[in-house]
C-alpha positions as CSV (number, residue, x, y, z in Angstrom):
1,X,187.5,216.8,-59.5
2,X,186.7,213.1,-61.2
3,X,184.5,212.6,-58.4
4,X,182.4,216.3,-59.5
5,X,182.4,215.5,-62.8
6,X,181.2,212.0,-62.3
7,X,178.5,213.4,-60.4
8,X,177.0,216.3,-62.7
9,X,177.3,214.2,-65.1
10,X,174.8,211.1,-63.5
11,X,172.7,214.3,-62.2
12,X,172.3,215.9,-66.2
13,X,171.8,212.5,-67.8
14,X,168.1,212.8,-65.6
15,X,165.0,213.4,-67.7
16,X,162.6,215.9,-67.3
17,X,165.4,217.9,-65.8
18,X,164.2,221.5,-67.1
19,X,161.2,220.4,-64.7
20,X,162.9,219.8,-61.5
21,X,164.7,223.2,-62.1
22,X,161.6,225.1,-62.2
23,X,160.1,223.6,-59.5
24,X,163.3,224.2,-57.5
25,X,163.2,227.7,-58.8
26,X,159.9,228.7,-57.8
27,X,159.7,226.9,-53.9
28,X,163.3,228.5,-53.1
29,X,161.9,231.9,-54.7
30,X,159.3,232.0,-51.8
31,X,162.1,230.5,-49.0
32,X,163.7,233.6,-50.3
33,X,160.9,235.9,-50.6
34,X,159.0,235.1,-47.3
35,X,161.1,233.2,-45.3
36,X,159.5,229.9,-45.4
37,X,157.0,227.2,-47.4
38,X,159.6,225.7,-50.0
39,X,159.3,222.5,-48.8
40,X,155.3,222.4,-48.9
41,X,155.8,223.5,-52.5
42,X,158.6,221.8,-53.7
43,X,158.8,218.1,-52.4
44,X,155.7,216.6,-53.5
45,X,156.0,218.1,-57.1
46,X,159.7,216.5,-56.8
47,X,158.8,213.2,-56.3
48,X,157.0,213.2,-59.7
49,X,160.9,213.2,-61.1
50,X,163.1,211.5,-58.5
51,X,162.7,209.7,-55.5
52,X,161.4,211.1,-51.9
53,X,164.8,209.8,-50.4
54,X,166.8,212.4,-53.0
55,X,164.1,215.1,-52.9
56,X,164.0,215.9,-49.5
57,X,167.7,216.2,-48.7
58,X,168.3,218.0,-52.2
59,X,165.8,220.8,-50.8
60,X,167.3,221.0,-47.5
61,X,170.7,221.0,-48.8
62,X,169.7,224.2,-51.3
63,X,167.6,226.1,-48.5
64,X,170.0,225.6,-46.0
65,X,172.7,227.3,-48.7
66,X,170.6,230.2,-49.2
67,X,169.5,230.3,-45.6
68,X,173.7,231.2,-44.9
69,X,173.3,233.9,-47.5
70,X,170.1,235.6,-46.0
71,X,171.5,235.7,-42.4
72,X,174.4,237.0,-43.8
73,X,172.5,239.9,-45.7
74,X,169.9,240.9,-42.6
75,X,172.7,239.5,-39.6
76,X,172.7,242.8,-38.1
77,X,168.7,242.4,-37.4
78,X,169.2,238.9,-35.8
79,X,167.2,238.1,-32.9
80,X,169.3,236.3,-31.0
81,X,167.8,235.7,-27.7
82,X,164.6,233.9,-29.7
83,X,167.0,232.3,-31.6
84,X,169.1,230.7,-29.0
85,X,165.8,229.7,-26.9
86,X,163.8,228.2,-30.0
87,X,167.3,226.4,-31.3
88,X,167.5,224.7,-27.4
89,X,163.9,223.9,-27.4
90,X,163.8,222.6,-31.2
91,X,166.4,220.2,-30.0
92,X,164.2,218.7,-27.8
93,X,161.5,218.5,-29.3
94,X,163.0,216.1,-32.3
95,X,162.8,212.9,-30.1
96,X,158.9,213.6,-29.7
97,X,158.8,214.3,-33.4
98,X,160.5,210.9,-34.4
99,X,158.1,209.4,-32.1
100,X,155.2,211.2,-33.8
101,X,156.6,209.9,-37.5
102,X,156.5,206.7,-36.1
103,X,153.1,206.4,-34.3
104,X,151.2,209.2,-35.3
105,X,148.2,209.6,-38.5
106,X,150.6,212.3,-40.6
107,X,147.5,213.7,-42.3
108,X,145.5,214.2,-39.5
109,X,148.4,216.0,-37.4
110,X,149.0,217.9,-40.9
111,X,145.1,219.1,-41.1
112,X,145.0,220.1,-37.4
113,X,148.2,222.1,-37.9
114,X,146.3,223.5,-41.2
115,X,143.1,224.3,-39.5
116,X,145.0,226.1,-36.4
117,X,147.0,228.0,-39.4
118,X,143.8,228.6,-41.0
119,X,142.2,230.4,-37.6
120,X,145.2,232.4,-36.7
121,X,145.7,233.9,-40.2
122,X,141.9,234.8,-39.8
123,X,142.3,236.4,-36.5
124,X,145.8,238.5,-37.3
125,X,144.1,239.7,-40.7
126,X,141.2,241.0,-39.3
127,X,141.6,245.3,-38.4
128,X,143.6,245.7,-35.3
129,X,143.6,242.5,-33.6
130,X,145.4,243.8,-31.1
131,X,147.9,241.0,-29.6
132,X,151.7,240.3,-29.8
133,X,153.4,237.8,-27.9
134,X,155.7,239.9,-25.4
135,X,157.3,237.0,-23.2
136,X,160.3,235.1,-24.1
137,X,158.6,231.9,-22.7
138,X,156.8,231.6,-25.8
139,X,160.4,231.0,-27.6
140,X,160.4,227.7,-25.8
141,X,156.9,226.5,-26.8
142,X,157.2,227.0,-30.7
143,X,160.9,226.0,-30.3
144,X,159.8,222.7,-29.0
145,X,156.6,222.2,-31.7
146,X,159.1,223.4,-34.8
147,X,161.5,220.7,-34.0
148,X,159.1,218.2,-33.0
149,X,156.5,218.9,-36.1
150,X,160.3,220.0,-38.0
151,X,161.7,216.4,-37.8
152,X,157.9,214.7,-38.2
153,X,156.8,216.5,-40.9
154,X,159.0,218.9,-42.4
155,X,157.1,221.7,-40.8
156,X,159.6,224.1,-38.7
157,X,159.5,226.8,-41.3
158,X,155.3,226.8,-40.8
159,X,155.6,227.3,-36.9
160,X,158.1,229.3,-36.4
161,X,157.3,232.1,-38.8
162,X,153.4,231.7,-37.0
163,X,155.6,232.2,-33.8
164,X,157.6,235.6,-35.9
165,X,154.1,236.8,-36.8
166,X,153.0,236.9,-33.4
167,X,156.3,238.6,-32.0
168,X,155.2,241.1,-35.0
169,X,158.9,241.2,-36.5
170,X,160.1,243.2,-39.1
171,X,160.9,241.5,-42.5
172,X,164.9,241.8,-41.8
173,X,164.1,240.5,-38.5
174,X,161.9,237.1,-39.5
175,X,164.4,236.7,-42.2
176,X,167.7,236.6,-40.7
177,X,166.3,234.8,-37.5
178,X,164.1,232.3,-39.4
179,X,167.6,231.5,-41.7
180,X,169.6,231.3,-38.3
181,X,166.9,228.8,-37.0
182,X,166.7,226.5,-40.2
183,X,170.9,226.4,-39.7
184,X,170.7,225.3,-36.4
185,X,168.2,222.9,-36.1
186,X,168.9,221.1,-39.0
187,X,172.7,220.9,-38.2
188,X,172.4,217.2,-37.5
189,X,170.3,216.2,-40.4
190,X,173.3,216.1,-43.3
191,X,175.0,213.7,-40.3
192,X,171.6,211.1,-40.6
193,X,171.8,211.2,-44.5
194,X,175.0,210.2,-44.5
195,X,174.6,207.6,-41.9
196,X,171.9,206.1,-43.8
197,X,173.5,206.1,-47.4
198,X,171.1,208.7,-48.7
199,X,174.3,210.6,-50.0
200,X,174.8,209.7,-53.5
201,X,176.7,210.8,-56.2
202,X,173.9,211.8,-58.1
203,X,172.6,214.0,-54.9
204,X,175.9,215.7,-55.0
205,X,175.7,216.4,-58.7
206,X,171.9,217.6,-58.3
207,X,172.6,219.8,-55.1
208,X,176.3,221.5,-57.4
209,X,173.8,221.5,-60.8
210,X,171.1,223.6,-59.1
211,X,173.3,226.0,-56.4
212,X,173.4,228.4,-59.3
213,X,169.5,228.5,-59.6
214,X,169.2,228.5,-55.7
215,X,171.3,231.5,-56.0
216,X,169.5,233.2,-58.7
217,X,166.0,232.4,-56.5
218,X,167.3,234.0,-53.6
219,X,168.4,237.5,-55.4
220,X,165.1,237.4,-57.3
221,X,163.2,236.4,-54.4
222,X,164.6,239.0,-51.7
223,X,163.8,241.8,-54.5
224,X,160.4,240.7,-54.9
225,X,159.9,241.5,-51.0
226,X,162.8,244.2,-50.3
227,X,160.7,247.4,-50.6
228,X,157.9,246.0,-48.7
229,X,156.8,248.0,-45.3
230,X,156.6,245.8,-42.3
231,X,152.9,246.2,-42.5
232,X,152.7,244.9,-45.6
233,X,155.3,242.3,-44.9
234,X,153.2,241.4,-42.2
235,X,150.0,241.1,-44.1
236,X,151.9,238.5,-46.5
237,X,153.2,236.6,-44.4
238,X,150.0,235.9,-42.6
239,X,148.0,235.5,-46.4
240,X,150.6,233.0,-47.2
241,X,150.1,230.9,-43.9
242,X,146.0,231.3,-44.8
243,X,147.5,229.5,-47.8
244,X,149.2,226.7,-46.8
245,X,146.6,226.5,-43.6
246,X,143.8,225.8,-46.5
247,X,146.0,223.6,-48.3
248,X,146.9,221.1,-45.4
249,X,143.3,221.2,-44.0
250,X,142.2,220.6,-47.9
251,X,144.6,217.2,-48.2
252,X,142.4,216.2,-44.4
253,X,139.1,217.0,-46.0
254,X,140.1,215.2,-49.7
255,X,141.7,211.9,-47.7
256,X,138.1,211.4,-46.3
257,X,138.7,212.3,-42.1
């Protein structure tokens, strides 16, 4: 209990404190409301406050929280065959992104990825476009890209719900697989903050200081989306990846490439 105390207390002695919450508040809204794009939201606003090396685990920490509670509510419309194949190939495909981090130009992968997001969203908003991907093979390719682009760049959540809106899933569907996948493949990350002393009593009195708003953003988020039709779900999901497909292309564009 000392140890908690100790903790909240280093965590609420923070300034600009009321701004991390809203931040926090409005990325794990959207995790909440559509499934993914928290950390594109939320970690570069973060590191305006605190350091990189507390914002990213604090995010992953509260998503992965709420990520328990929307399988939990939609765990009835789990995909589980996708989710087992995408979980196996995700595993893979971490070695590869590690390698990436290491050797690859970050904002060039990031505005290829946004320029393929940008084409895609195009092509599924246009009237009838007429294609769903029907083979389970395709489980294993956007498996392996979400954890190799996952553990790069912090992009799983981007790929794998382009791989949901091509399998044309229904909102309880995206949501209670796309929770199950952020659960699985990110079981071994807590075990690599540790192991690198990223785990600081000041992260634990962040991550216990804002699991009441995470909880708050996930009621508020999955009412926001609740009475949608899967159409409609559809059509949001693919605006929102038009978003962030514009957004990473823009930061390629703005860095001079």
């Amino acid at each position: 209990m000392d140890y908690v105390l100790s903790s909240l207390g280093l965590a609420m002695n923070v300034s600009y404190l009321g701004y991390i919450a809203l931040i926090l508040f409005v990325a794990l809204l959207l995790r909440a409301a559509i499934g993914f794009g928290d950390g594109l939201v939320a970690v570069p606003l973060l590191t305006l406050f605190i350091e990189l090396r507390e914002a990213v685990p604090l995010l992953i920490g509260l998503s992965t929280t709420i990520s328990f509670m929307a399988l939990w509510k939609d765990r009835h419309y789990l995909q589980a065959g996708s989710l087992k194949r995408t979980t196996i190939a995700a595993l893979l495909g971490v070695p590869l992104g590690v390698l990436l981090l290491s050797l690859g130009n970050e904002q060039v992968v990031k505005g290829l990825l946004g320029i393929l997001l940008i084409s895609m969203a195009c092509w599924k908003l246009l009237p009838n476009p007429g294609f769903q991907l029907k083979g389970d093979g395709w489980s294993y390719f956007f498996g392996g890209l979400a954890g190799m682009l996952g553990s790069a760049y912090a992009l799983r959540g981007i790929v794998f719900t382009i791989y949901g809106g091509l399998r044309g899933w229904s909102q309880s569907q995206f949501k209670s697989t796309i929770s199950g996948f952020y659960i699985l493949s990110g079981v071994l990350i807590p075990v690599g903050y540790v192991s690198a002393g990223l785990i600081t009593p000041r992260l634990v009195g962040f991550y216990l200081l804002f699991l009441p708003l995470a909880a708050l953003a996930t009621l508020v988020g999955n009412r926001l989306t609740g009475s949608m039709n899967a159409e409609l779900f559809q059509k949001v999901i693919w605006l929102f990846l038009l978003f962030f497909g514009v957004v990473l292309a823009g930061r390629l564009l703005l860095a001079g490439f």
